[in-house]
Structure formats: structure tokens, C-alpha cells
N, CA, C and O of each residue as an XYZ file, in Angstrom:
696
protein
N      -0.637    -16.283     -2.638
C      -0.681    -15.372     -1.516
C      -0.995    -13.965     -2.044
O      -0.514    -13.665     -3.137
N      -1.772    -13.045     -1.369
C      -2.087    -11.488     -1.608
C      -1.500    -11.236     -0.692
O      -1.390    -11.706      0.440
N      -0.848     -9.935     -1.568
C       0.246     -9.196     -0.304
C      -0.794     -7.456     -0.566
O      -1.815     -7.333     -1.242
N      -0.319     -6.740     -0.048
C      -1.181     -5.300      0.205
C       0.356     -4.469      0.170
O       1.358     -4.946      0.702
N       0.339     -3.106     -0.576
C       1.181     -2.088     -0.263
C       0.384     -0.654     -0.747
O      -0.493     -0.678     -1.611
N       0.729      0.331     -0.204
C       0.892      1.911     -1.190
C       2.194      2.762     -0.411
O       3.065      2.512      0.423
N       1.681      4.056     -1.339
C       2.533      4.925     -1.364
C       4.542      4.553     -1.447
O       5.345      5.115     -0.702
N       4.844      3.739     -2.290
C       5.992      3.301     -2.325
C       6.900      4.735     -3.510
O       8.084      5.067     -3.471
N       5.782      5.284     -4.435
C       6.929      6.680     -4.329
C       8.058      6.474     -5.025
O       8.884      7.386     -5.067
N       8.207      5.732     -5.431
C       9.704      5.318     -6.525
C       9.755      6.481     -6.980
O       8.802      7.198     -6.674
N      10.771      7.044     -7.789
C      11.733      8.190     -7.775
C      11.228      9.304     -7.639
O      11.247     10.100     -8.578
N      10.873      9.499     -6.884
C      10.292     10.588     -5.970
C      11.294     11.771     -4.574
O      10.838     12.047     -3.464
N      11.997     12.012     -4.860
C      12.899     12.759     -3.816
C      12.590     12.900     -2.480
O      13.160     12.555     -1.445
N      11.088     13.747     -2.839
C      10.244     13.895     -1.370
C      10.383     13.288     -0.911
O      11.178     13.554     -0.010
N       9.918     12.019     -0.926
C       9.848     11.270      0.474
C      10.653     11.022      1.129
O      10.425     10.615      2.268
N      11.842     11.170      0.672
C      13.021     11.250      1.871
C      12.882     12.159      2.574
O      12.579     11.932      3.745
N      13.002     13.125      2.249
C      12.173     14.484      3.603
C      10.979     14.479      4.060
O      10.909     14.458      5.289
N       9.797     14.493      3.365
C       8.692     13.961      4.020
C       8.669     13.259      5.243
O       8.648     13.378      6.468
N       8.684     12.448      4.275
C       8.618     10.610      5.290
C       9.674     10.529      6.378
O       9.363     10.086      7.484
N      11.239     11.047      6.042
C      12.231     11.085      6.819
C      12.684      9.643      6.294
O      13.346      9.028      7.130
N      12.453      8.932      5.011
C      12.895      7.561      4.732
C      14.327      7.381      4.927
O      15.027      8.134      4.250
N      14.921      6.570      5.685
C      16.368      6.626      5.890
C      17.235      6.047      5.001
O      18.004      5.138      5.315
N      17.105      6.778      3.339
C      18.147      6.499      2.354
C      18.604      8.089      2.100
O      17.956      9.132      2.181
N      19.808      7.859      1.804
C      20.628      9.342      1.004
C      20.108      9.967     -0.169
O      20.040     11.187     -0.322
N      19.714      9.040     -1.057
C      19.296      9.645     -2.233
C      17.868      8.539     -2.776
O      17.463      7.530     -2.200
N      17.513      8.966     -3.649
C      16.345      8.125     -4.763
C      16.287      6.691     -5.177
O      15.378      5.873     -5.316
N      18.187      6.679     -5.392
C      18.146      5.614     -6.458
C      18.234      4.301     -4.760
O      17.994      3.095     -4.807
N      18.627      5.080     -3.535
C      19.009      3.714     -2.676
C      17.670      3.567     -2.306
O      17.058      2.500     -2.257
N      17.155      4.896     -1.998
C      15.903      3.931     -1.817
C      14.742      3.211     -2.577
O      13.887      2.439     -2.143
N      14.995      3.762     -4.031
C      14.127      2.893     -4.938
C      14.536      1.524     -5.140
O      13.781      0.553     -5.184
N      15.882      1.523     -5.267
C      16.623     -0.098     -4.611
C      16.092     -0.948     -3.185
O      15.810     -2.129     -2.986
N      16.103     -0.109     -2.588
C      15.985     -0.787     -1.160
C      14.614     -1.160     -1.627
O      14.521     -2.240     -2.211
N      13.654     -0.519     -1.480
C      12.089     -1.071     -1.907
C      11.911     -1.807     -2.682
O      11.024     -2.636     -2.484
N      12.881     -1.847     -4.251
C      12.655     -3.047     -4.774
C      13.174     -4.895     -4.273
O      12.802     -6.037     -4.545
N      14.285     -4.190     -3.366
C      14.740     -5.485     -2.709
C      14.123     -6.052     -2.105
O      14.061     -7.268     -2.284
N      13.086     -5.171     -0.709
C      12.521     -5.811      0.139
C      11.211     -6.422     -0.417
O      10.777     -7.437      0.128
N      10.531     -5.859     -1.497
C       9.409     -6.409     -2.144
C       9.566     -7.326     -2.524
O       8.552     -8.024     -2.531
N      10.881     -7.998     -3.103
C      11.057     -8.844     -4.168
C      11.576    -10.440     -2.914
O      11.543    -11.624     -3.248
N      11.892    -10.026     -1.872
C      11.860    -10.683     -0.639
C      10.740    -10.947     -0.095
O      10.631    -12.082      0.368
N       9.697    -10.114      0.012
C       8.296    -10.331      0.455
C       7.442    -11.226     -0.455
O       6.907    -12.295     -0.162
N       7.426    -10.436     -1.842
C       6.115    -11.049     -2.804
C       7.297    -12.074     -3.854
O       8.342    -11.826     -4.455
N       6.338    -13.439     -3.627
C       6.731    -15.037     -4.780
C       6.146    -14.313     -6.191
O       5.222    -13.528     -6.399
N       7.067    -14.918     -6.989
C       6.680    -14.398     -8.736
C       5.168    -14.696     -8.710
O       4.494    -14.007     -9.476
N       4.317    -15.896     -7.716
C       3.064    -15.999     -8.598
C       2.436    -15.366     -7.391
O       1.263    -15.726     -7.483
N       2.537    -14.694     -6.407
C       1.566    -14.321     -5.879
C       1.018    -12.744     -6.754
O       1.213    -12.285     -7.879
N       0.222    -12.268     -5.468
C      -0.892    -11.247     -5.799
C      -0.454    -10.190     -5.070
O      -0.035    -10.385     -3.929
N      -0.491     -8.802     -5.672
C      -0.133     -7.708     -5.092
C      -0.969     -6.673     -5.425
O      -0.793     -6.198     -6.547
N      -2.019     -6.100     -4.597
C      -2.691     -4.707     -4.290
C      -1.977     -3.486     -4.005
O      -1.608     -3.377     -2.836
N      -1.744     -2.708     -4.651
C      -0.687     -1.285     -4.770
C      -1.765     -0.612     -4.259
O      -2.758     -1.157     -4.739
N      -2.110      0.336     -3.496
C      -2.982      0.901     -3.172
C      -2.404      2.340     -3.042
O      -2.597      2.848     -1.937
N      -1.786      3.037     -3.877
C      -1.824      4.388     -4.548
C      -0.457      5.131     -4.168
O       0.007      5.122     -3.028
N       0.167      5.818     -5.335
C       0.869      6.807     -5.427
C       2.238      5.651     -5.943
O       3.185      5.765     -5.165
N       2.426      4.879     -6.775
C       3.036      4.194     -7.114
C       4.282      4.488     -7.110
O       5.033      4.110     -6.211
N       4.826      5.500     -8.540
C       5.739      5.769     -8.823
C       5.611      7.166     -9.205
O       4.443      7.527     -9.351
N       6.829      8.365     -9.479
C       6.578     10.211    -10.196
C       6.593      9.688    -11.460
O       6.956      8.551    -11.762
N       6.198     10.530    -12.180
C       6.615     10.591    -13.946
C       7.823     10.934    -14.045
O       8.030     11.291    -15.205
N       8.831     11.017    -13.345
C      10.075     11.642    -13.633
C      10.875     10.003    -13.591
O      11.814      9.836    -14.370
N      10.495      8.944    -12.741
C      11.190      8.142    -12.492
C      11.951      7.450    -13.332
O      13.000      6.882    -13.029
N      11.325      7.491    -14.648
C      11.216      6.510    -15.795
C      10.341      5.856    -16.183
O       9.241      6.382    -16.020
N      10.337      4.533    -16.820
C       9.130      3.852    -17.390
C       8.493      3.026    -16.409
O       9.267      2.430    -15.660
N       7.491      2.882    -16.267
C       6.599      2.334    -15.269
C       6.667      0.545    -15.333
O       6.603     -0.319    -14.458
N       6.807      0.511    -16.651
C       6.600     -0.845    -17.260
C       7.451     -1.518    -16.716
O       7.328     -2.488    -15.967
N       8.745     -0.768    -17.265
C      10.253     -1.466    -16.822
C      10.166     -1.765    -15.450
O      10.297     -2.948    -15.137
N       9.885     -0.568    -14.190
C      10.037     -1.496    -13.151
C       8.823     -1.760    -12.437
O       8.657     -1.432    -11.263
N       8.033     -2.312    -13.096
C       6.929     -3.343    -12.459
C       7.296     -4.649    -13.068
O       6.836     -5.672    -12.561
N       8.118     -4.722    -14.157
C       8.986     -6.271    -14.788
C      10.074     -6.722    -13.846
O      10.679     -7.767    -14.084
N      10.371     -5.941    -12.722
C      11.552     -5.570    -11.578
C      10.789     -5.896    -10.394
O      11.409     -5.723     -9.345
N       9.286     -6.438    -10.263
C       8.941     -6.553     -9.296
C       8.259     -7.509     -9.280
O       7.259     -7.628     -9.988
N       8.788     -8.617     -8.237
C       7.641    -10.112     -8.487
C       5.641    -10.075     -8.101
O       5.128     -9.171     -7.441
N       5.114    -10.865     -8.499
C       3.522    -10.465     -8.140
C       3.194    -10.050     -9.316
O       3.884     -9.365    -10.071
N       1.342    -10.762     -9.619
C       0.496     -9.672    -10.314
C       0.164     -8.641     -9.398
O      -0.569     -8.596     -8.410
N       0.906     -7.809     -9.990
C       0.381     -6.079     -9.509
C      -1.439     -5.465     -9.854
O      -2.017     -5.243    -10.917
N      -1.711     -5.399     -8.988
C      -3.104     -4.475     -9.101
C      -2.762     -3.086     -8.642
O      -1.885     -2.883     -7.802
N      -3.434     -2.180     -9.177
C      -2.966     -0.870     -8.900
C      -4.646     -0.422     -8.461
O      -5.686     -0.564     -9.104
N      -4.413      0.130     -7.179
C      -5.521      1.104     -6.823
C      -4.889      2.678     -7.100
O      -3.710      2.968     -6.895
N      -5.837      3.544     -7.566
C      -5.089      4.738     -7.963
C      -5.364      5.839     -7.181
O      -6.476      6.201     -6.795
N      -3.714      6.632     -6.850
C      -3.567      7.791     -5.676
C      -3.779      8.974     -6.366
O      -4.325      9.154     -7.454
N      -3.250      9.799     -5.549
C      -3.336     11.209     -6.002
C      -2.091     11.460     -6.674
O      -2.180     12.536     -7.266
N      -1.027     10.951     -6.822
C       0.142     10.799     -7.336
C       0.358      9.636     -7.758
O       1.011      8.745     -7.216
N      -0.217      9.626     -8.787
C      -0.001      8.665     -9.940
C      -0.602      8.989    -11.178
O      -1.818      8.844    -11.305
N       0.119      9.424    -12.137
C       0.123     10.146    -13.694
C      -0.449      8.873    -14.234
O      -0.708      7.789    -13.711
N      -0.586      9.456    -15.716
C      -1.285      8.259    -16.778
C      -0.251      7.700    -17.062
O      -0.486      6.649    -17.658
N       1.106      7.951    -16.883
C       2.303      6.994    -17.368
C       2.287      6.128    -16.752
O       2.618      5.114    -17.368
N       1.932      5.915    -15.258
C       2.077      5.042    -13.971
C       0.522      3.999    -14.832
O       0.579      2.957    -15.484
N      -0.908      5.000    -14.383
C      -2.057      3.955    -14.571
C      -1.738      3.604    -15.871
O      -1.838      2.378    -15.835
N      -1.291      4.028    -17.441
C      -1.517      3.484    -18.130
C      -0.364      2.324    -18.349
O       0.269      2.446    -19.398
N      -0.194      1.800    -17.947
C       0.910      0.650    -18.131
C       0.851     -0.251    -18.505
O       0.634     -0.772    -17.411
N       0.841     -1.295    -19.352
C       0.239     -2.748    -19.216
C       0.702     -3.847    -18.787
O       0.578     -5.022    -19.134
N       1.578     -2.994    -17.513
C       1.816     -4.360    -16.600
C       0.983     -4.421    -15.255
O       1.158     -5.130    -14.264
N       0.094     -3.535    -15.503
C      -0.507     -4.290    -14.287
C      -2.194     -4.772    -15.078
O      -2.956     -4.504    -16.006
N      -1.963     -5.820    -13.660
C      -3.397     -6.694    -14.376
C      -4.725     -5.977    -13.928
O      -5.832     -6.408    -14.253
N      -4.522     -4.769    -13.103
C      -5.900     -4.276    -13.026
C      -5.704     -2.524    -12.700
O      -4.642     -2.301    -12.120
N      -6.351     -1.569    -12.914
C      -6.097     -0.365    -12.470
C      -7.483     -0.150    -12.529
O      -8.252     -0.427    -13.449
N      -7.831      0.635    -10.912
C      -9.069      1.200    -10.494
C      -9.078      2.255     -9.523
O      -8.085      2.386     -8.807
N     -10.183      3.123     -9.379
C     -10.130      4.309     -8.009
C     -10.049      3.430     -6.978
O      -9.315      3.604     -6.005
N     -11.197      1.924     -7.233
C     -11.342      1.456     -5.891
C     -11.735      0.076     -6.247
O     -12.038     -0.315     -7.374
N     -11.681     -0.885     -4.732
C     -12.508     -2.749     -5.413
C     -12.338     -3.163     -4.417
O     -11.361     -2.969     -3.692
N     -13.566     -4.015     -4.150
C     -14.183     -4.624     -2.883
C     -13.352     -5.987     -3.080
O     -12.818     -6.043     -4.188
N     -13.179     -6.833     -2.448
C     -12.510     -8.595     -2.632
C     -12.867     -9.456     -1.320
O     -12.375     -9.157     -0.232
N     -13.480    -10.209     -1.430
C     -13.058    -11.208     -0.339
C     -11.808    -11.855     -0.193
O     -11.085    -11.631     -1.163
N     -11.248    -12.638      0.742
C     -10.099    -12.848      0.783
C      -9.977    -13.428      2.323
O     -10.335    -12.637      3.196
N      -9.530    -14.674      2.735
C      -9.749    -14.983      4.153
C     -10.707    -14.579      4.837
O     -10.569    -13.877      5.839
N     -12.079    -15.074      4.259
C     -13.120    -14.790      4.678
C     -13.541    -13.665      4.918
O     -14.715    -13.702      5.289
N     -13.164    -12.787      4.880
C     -13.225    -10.949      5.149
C     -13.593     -9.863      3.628
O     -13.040     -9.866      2.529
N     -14.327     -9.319      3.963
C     -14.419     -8.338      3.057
C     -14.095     -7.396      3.190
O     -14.265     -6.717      4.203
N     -13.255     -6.927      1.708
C     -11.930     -5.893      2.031
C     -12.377     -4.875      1.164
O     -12.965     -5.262      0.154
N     -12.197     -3.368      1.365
C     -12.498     -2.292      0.768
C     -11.468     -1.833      0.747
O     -10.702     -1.954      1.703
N     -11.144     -1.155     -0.386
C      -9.702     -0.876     -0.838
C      -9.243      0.512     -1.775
O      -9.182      0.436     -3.002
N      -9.034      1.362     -1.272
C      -9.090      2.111     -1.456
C      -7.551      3.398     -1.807
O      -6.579      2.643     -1.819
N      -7.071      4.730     -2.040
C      -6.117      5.009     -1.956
C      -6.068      5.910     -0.266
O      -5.133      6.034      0.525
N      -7.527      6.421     -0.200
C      -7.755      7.460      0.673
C      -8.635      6.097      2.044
O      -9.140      4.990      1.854
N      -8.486      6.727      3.004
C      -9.199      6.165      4.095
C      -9.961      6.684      4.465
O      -9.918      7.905      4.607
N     -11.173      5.801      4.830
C     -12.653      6.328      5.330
C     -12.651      6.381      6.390
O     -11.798      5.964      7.173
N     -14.137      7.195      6.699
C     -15.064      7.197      7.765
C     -16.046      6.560      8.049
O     -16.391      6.620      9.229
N     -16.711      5.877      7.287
C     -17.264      4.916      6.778
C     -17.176      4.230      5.647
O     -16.751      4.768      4.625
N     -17.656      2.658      5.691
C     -17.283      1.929      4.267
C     -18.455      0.932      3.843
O     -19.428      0.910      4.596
N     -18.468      0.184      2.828
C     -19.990     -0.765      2.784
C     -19.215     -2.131      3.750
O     -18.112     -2.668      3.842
N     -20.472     -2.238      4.299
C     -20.475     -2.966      4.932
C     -19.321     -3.065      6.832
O     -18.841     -3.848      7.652
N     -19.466     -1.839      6.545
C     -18.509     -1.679      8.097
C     -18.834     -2.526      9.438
O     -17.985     -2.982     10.203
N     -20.699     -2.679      9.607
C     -21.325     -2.404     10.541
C     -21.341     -4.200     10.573
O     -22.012     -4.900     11.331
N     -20.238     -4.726      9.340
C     -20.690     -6.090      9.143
C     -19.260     -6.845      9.038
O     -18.941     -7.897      8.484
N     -18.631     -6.033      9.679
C     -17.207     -6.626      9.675
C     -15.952     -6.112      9.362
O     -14.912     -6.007     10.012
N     -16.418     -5.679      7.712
C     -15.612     -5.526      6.566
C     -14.100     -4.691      7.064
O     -13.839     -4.238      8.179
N     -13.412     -4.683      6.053
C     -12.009     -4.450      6.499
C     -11.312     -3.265      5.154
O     -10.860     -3.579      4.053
N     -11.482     -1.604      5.891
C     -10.865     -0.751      4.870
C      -9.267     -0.968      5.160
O      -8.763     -1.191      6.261
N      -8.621     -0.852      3.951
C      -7.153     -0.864      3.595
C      -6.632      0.100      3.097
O      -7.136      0.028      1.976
N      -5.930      1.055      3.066
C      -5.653      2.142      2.428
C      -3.798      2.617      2.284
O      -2.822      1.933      2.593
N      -3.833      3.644      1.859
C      -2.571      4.160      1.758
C      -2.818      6.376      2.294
O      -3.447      6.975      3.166
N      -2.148      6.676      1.455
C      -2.154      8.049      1.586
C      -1.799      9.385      2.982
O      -1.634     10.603      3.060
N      -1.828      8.329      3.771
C      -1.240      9.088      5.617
C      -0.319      8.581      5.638
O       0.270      9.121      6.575
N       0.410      7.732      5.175
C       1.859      7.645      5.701
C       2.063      7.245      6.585
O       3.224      7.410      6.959
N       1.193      6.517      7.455
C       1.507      6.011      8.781
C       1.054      7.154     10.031
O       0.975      6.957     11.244
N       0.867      8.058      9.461
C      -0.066      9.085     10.362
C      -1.167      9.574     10.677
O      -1.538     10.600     11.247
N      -1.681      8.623     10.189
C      -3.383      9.072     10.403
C      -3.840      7.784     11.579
O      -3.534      6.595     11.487
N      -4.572      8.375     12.562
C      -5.066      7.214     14.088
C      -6.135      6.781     12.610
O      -6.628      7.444     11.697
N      -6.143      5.019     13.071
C      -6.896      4.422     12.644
C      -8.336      4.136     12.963
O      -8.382      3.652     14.094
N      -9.546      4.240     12.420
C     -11.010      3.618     12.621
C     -10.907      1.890     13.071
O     -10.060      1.319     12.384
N     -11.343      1.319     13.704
C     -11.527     -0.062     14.008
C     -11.870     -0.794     12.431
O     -12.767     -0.624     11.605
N     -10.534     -1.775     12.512
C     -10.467     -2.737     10.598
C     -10.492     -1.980      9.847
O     -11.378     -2.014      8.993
N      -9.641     -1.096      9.855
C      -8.776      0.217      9.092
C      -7.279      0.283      9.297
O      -6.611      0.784     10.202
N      -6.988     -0.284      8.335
C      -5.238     -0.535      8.046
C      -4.531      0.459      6.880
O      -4.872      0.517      5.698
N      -3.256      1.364      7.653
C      -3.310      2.460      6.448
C      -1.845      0.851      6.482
O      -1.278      0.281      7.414
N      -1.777      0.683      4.895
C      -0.591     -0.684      4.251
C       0.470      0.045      3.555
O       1.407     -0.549      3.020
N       0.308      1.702      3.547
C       1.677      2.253      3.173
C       3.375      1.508      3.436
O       3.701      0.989      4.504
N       3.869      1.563      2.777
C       5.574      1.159      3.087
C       6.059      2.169      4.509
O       7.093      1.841      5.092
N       5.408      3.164      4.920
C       5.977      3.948      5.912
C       5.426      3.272      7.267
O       6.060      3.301      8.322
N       4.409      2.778      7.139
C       3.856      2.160      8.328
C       4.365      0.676      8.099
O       4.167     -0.057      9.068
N       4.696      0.363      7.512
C       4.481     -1.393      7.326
C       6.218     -2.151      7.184
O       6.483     -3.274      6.756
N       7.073     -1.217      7.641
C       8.682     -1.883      7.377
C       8.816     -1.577      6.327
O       9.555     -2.465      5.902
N       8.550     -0.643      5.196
C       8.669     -0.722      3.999
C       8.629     -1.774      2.783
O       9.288     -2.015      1.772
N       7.573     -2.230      3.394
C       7.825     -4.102      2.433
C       6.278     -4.004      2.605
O       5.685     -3.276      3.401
N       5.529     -5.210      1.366
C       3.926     -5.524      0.963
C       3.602     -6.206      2.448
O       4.238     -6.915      3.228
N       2.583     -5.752      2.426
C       2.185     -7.084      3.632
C       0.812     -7.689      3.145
O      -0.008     -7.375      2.282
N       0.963     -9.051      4.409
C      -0.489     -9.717      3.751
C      -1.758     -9.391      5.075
O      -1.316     -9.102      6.187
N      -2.600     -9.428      4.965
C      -4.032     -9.814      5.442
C      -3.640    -10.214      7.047
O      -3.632     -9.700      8.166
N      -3.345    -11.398      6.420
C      -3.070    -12.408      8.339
C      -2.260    -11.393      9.291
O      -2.794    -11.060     10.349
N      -0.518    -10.701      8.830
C       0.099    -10.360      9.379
C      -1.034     -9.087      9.762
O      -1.631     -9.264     10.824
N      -1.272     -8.216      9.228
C      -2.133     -6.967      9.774
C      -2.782     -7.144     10.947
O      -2.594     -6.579     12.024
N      -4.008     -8.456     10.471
C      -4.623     -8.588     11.728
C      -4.306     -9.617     13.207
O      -4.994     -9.959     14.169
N      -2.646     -9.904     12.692
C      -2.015    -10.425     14.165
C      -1.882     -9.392     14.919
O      -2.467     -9.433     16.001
N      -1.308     -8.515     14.672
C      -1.398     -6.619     15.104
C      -2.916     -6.784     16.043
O      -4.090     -6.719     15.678
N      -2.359     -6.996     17.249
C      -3.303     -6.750     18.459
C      -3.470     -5.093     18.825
O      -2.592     -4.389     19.324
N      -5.039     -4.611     18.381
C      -5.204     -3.276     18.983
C      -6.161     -2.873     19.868
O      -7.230     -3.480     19.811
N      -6.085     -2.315     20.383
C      -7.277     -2.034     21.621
C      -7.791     -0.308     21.609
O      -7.276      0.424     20.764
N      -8.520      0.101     22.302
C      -8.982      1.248     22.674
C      -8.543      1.384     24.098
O      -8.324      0.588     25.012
N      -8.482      3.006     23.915
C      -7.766      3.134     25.533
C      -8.385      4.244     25.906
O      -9.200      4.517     25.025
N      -8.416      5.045     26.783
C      -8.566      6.171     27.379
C      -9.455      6.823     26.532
O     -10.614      6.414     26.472
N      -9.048      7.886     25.791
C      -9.301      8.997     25.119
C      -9.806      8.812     23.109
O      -9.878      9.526     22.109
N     -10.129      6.755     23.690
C     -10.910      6.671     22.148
C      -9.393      6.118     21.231
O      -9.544      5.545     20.152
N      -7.870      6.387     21.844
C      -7.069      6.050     20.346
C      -7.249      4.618     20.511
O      -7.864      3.962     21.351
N      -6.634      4.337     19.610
C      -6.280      2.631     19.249
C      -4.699      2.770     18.576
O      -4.226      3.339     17.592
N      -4.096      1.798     19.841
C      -2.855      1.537     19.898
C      -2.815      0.175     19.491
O      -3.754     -0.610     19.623
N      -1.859     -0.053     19.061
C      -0.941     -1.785     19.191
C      -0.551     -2.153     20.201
O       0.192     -1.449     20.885
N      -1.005     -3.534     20.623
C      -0.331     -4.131     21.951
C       0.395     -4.145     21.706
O       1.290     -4.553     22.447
């Protein structure tokens, strides 16, 4: 199974104010995220990180990606140091990478487009970096932990997410 996540932010303070994440401090919510991941993603599946992993302050990168089930792929954010990309636990680190995957072609990215290859042909951008706040383009999924229950998600679940156009151009969820 491929699961999809970003912006998960491990010891990172901010995002409790930012985001408004509803833990007290760092360490519950770097716990809580490792719990729910480790509930979501099977030791042999596949996991797309799609940017801002972990701070350099957190600790070793290595150590807790050995704390997290899945081959990890790392797409890389704007917050993510060479301690994070250089790691050698993950099996791939890139700006960006196209994949098929349930018949769909997926563009993958940290930042979300305005256009992508192959848009006009289906294809499906995935991203991180809004936090759950940016209105989406049609088969434009921001897979951040802030939008997504805080847990990886896969492909299928995204596009059970019934959305439509309404009025004034947004696109809501039924």
C-alpha cells in the first residue's frame, strides 16, 4: 500500500500555534503523530513525505524514521535541513517525482501548482505546504497532517472525498 503525508513538523514548537495543533507541548505531539502513523502505515508499505519533515533541533532524523513503519520517500520542503534530506533512512529524497499508481498519474510535489504535466490529461497534483489552507485546483490534494486527521493517507481515500464546484468557482467536499 502507498500512503501520502507532509508537513508533519516533528519537534517543531510552531506548529502548535500556527496550525493551532491540539497538543500542549512538542514531545505530545511528536508522539501523537508517531502513533497515528504507525496505526496508518504496515512495516512493508510505501510512504511519500511530501515536505517539511522534521526542525534540526528535533534530534536525529535517522532515529525517528526507524520509529516509523513504511519505506519513507521524502519529497523536499522549505523546512527541511540537510540533517533531515541527508539521512539514510529514507529510500529516496527529491524536489519532486511523477508515479503512477492506481492507474493515475501523480505529481508530487512540496509546493502546489497552477498547473502540472499532464493536467489537461487527468493527472493528480499532491502536495503539502498550506496546511490545509489553500482552496484547491480540480485533482489537487494538499496531504498535509493538518488537513488529513493528522495521519498518511492513501490515493483511494482522497479521491472518495466527493467535491464539486459551486457558486463563486470554490470546491467544497460533499
Amino acid at each position: 500500500m502507498i500512503h501520502f503525508t507532509g508537513d508533519t513538523h516533528f519537534g517543531d514548537p510552531r506548529v502548535l500555534r500556527l496550525d493551532r495543533r491540539p497538543f500542549s507541548d512538542v514531545v505530545e505531539h511528536d508522539d501523537a503523530l508517531i502513533r497515528t502513523w504507525n496505526e496508518t502505515v504496515g512495516p512493508d508499505d510505501e510512504v511519500w513525505h511530501l515536505g517539511d519533515f522534521m526542525s534540526a533541533r528535533a534530534g536525529d532524523c535517522t532515529e525517528l524514521l526507524a520509529r516509523l513503519n513504511g519505506r519513507k520517500h521524502l519529497i523536499i520542503g522549505n523546512n527541511d535541513p540537510a540533517t533531515t534530506t541527508n539521512s539514510p533512512g529514507w529510500e529516496s529524497v527529491q524536489h519532486y517525482a511523477e508515479l503512477r499508481h492506481e492507474e493515475r498519474h501523480l505529481i508530487l510535489c512540496h509546493y502546489a501548482f497552477r498547473t502540472w504535466n499532464q493536467m489537461g490529461k487527468k493527472s493528480i497534483n499532491l502536495h503539502g505546504h498550506s496546511h490545509g489552507r489553500l482552496k484547491p485546483l480540480p485533482r489537487q490534494y494538499d496531504v498535509g497532517v493538518d488537513g488529513q486527521g493528522l495521519r498518511p493517507v492513501t490515493l483511494a481515500l482522497l479521491l472518495r472525498r466527493k467535491r464539486f464546484v459551486v457558486g463563486g468557482g470554490d470546491i467544497l467536499d460533499e
